[in-house]
DOVO-802602 format. One record per residue (C-alpha): residue in three letters; x, y, z. Coordinates in steps of 0.05 Angstrom, whole numbers, padded with zeros to 5 digits, always signed. Example, Ala and Ser with C-alpha at 12.3 -4.5 7.8 and 13.67 -1.06 7.14 Angstrom:
<sites>
Ala+00246-00090+00156Ser+00273-00021+00143
</sites>
This chain:
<sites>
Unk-01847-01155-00729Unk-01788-01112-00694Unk-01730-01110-00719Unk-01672-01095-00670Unk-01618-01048-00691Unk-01547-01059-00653Unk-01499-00998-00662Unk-01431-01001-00628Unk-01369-00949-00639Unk-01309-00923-00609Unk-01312-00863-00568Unk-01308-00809-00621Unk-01332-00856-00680Unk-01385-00799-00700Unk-01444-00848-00681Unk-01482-00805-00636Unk-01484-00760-00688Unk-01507-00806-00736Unk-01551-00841-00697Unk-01594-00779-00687Unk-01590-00763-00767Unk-01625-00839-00776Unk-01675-00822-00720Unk-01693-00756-00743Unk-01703-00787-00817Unk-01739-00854-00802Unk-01791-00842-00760Unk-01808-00917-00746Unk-01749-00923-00702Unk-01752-00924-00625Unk-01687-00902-00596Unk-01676-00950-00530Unk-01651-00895-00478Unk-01601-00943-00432Unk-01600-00948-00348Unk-01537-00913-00311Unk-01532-00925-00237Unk-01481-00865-00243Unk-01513-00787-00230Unk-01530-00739-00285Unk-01472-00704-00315Unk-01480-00624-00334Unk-01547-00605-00376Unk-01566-00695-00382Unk-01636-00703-00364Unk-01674-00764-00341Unk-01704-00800-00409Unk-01673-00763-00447Unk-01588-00788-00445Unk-01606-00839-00387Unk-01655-00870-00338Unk-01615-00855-00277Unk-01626-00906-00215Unk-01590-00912-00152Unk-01540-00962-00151Unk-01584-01002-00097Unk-01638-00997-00151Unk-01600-01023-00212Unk-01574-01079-00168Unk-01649-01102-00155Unk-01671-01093-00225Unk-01612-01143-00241Unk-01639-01191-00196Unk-01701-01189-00223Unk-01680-01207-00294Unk-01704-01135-00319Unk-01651-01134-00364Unk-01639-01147-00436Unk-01563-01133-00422Unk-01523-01100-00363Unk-01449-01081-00353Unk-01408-01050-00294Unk-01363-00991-00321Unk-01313-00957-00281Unk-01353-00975-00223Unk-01421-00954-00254Unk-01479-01001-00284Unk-01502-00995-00359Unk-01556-01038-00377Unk-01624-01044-00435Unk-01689-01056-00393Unk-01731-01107-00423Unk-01788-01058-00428Unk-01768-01015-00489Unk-01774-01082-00530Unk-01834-01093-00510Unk-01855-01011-00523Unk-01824-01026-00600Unk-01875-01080-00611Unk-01932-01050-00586Unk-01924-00995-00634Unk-01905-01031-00688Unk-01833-01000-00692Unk-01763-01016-00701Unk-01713-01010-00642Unk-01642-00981-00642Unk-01595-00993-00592Unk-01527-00959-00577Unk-01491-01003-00537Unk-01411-01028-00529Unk-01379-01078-00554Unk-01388-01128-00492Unk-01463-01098-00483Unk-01474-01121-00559Unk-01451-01196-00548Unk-01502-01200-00489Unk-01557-01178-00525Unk-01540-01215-00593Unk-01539-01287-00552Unk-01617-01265-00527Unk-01637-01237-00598Unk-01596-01276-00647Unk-01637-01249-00706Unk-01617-01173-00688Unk-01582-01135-00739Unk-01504-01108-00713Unk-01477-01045-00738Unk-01402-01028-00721Unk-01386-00959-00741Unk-01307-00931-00739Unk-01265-00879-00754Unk-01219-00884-00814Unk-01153-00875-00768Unk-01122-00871-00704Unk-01103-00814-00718Unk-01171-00782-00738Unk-01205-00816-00682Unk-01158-00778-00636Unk-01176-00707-00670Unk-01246-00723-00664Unk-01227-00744-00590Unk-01192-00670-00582Unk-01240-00636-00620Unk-01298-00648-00564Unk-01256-00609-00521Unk-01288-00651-00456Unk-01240-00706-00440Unk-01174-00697-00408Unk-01111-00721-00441Unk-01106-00788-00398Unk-01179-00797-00414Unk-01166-00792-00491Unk-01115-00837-00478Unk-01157-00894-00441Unk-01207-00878-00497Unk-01159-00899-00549Unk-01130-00963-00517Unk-01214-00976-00505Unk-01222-00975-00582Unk-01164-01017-00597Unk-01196-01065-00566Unk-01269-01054-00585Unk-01242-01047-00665Unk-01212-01129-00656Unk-01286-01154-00649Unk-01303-01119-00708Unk-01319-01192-00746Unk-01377-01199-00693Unk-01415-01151-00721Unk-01469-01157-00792Unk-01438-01090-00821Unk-01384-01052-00811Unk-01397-00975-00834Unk-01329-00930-00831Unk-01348-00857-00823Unk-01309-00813-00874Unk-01351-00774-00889Unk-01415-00761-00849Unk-01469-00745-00902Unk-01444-00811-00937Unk-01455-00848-00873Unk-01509-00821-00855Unk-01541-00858-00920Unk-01508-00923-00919Unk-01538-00935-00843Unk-01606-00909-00871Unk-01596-00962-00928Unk-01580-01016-00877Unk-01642-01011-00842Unk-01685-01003-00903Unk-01648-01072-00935Unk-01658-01108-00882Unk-01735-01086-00866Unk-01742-01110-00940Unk-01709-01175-00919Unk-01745-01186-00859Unk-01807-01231-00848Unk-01860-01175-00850Unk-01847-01171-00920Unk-01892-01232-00936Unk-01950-01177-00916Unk-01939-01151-00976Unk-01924-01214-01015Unk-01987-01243-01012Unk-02032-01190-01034Unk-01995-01200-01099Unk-01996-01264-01106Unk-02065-01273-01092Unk-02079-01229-01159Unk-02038-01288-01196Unk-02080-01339-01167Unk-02118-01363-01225Unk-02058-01363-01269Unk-02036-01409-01208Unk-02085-01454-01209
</sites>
């Protein structure tokens, strides 16, 4: 059984960062690599930060229900395909997703059982270093940035967890524990239940 991993986070919220710690440490994760109808930016490469398509492209894919969740953003598409699901059960692994907040109510109302993470900064204030520190945005772009997490913080109740990153190493572990709790609490685990019951079964009897 997959278990689907949600991940949201401000711009700046250190979960990019954090999300390739997990991967890099738990090696029955499949990352879902999202759709862009917007072009490669600097070094990006196709599979790798996005599938690019045309916009023409994404539009049809739409159409066709290909989509576990979609969004326009600044006049650019964002969407899940349907097919890295699929990929995560054929191999028997469990899929993260790093999606936004309005990307993570779509996809929670077609998998109800998946698992939401919502990761934050401990501040304003820090966020906006973090923001700075990148050195890639512009100061009106921080800015938009900002007001976007103000908003994405208020749906923070939506989510199963809420993990603020203080300190990265310490993060790092509690979103390792998440998964590994709730693999534990997950269906699959009556695999290993039964074997050991059936070596009580003629006290059972």
């Amino acid at each position: 059984m997959t278990t689907v991993f949600i991940i949201s986070a401000p711009s700046g919220s250190g979960k990019s960062t954090l999300v390739g710690r997990l991967l890099e440490r738990d090696r029955n994760l499949l990352f879902s690599v999202s759709y862009t109808s917007r072009a490669p930016r600097g070094q990006e490469r196709e599979g790798e930060n996005y599938h690019y398509r045309s916009r023409a492209e994404f539009e049809a894919a739409i159409a066709r229900g290909e989509f576990l969740e979609h969004a326009e953003v600044f006049g650019n598409y964002y969407g899940t395909h349907r097919s890295v699901l699929d990929r995560a059960r054929e191999t028997g692994k469990d899929l993260v997703l790093d999606i936004d907040v309005q990307g993570a109510r779509q996809l929670k109302s077609k998998i109800p059982e998946a698992v939401t993470i919502f990761i934050l900064a401990p501040s304003r204030e820090i966020l906006e270093q973090r923001l700075r520190a990148r050195g890639e945005d512009s100061d009106a772009v921080i800015e938009r940035r900002l007001r976007d997490a103000a908003f994405e913080i208020r749906n923070y109740d939506q989510y199963d967890y809420v993990l603020i990153n203080e300190n990265l190493e310490r993060s790092e572990q509690i979103l390792a524990s998440i998964v590994e709790a709730e693999r534990v609490r997950r269906i699959r685990i009556e695999d290993q239940i039964r074997p050991i019951l059936d070596t009580f079964r003629n006290v059972l009897r």
